[in-house]
N, C-alpha and C positions, 0 to 999 in steps of 0.2 A: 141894545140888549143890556138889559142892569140884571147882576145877582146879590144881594147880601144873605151869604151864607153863616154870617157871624155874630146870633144871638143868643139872650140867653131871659130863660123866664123864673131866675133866682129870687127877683123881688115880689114875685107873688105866687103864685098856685101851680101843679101841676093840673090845671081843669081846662077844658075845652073852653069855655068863656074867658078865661085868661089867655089862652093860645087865640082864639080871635081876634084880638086887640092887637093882634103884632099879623095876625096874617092880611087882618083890616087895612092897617094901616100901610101894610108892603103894596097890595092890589091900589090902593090909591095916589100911592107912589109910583104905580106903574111898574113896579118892580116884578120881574116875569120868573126868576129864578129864588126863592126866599128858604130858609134853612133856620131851625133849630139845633144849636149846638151848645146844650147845655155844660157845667165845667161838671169834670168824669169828679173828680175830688168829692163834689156833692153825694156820689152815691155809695150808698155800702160794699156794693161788688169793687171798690176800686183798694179798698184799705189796704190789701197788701203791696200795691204801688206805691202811694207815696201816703206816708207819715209824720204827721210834725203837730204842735199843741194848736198851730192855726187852724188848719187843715181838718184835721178830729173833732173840733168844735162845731164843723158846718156842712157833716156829713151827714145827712138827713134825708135823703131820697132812696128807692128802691128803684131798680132799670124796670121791672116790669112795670112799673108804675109809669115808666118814662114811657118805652114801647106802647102799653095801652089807651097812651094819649093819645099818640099818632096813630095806631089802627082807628081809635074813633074820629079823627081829626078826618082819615081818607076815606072812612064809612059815610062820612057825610060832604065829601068831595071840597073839600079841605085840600087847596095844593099845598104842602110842605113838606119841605124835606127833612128825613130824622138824622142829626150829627151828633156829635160830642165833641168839645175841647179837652183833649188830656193836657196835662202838664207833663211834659218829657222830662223821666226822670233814668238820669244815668246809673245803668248795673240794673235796670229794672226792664231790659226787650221783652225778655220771654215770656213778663208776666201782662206788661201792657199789650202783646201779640197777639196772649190768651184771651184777655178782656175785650180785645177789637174784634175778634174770629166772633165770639158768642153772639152777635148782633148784626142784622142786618142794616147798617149804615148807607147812607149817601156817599157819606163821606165821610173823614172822619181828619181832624183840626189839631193838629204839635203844637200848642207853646211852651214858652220860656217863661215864668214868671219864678223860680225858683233860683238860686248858684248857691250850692249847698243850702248851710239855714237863713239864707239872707231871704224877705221876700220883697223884690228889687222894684215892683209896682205897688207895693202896699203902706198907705199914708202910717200906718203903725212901723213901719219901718224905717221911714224918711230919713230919720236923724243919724240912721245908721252908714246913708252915705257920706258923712262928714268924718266918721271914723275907718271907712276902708280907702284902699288904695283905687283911686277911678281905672287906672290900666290894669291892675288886675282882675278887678269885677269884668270890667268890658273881657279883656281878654278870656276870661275864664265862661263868661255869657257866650261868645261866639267860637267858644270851644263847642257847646253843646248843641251852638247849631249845626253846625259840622259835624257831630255825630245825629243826630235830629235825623238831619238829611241822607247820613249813610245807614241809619236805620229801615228807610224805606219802610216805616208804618204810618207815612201819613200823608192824606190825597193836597196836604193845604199847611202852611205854618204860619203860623197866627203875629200879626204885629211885630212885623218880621225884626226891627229894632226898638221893640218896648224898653230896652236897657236904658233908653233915651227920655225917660217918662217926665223926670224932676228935673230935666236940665242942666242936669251931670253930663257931659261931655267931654273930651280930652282935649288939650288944644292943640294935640301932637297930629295933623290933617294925616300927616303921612302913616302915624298909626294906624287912625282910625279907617283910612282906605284899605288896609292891608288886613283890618278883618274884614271889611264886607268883601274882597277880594276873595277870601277863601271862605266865607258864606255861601257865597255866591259860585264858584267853580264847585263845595259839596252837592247844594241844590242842585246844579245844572247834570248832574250827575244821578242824578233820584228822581223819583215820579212827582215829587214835591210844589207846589203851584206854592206862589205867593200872593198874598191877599193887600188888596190898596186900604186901606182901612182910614176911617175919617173917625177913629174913638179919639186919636190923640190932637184933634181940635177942641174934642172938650176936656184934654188931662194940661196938668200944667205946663207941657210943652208947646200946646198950642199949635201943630204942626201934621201932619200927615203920616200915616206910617206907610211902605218906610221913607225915608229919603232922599228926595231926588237922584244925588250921587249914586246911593246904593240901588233905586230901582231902574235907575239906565245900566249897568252891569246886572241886572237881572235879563231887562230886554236883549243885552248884546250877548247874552248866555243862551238866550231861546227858553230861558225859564216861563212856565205862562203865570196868567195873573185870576186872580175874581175880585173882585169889590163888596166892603163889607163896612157895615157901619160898626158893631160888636153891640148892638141896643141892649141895655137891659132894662129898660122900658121901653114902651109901644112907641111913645113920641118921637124917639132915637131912630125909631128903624129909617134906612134910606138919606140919614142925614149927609147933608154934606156932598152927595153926588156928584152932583154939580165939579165939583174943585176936585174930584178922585178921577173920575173921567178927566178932569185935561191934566191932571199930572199925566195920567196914564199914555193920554194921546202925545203927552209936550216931549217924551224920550220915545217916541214912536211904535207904541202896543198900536193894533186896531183890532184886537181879538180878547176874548178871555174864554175862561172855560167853565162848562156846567158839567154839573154832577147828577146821577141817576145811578142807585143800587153800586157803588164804585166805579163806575164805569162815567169816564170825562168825554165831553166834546168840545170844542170850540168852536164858537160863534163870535159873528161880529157885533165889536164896540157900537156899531151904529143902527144894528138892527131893528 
């Protein structure tokens, strides 16, 4: 069984001819479980969430606009599923709460790409890891997964150690265990799934999200998993499979979970 639940159709149109090109491509990958989850940030209903000069500049979608894609996506027997990626933004629950109630979701995708004004995956901001402290970013990064996860707004958390993008890492091992230690005990703790994602073999880390270390204390938590490429082109979707499936299998998953209107199952890895 393959799902990637984790794309987004930012580099071109909200049109059904666009949305083909990635359902095209999932169905020939064989991919049986496929998901649109556009980032919430794009659309206008989100502005009272999170705010910033990046952010503002590429707010340009309407949700109905997103919703009527997928009513005509499954008017014409179109499987996909409709998501969103929010960005978790702390002191903002009740308003992200509000935004998630209004829509009928699959599912619906936490990340982290934010710790305060830093944006910690974003090449305009690279240079800025040279001037902060790497244990406090981290630290302060898997603060919010920890609240993320005790927010219990979200069926999936997205690239669960993206902090890891540019290669910044701590050499302190025993640090760094001892956040995804407590990552990992918040999730286990919340409805919260984690996703194997193959985006970060094409970001400069070159590597899987998340990290061996870190997704064998997921599996020894009973956290469950889906697999996601994050395509923001059609060519992407599905990538990488291959190498996400045996991380998965190599710390012992042989399940993940599918999504429908909220509501998960799990099926098997080998179905």
């Amino acid at each position: 069984m393959r799902t990637d639940y984790h794309n987004h159709l930012e580099k071109g149109e909200l049109t059904l001819d666009y949305l083909k090109q990635f359902t095209d491509q999932a169905q020939a990958k064989g991919i049986e479980h496929f998901g649109i989850s556009e980032h919430a940030y794009h659309f206008y209903q989100t502005k009272d969430i999170l705010r910033n000069p990046w952010v503002d500049a590429r707010r340009y979608y309407d949700m109905n606009d997103y919703v009527n894609l997928f009513h005509q996506a499954w008017s014409q027997d179109i499987d996909v599923k409709m998501s969103i990626e929010m960005d978790y933004t702390p002191g903002k629950h009740n308003e992200m709460k509000t935004f998630i109630n209004q829509y009928d979701f699959d599912y619906v995708i936490g990340s982290i790409h934010w710790v305060e004004d830093f944006g910690i995956d974003l090449a305009e901001f690279r240079s800025e890891w040279d001037k902060r402290d790497i244990y406090d970013t981290y630290r302060d990064y898997y603060d919010q997964v920890v609240t993320l996860a005790e927010s219990n707004l979200f069926d999936i958390i997205g690239h669960l150690d993206l902090v890891k993008i540019f290669k910044y890492v701590p050499d302190d091992e025993t640090f760094l265990l001892e956040q995804f230690e407590r990552a990992t005990s918040a999730l286990a703790n919340s409805k919260t799934c984690v996703e194997i994602s193959t985006a970060g073999l094409r970001k400069p880390v070159g590597e899987l999200y998340p990290d061996p270390r870190l997704l064998k204390m997921c599996y020894e938590k009973n956290i469950p998993i889906v697999l996601s490429s994050d395509a923001h082109e059609p060519a992407h979707v599905g990538a990488d499979f291959d190498k996400a499936v045996a991380l998965a299998k190599s710390v012992g998953y042989t399940s993940l979970m599918t999504f429908s209107k909220g509501e998960r199952k799990a099926v098997s890895l080998d179905a």
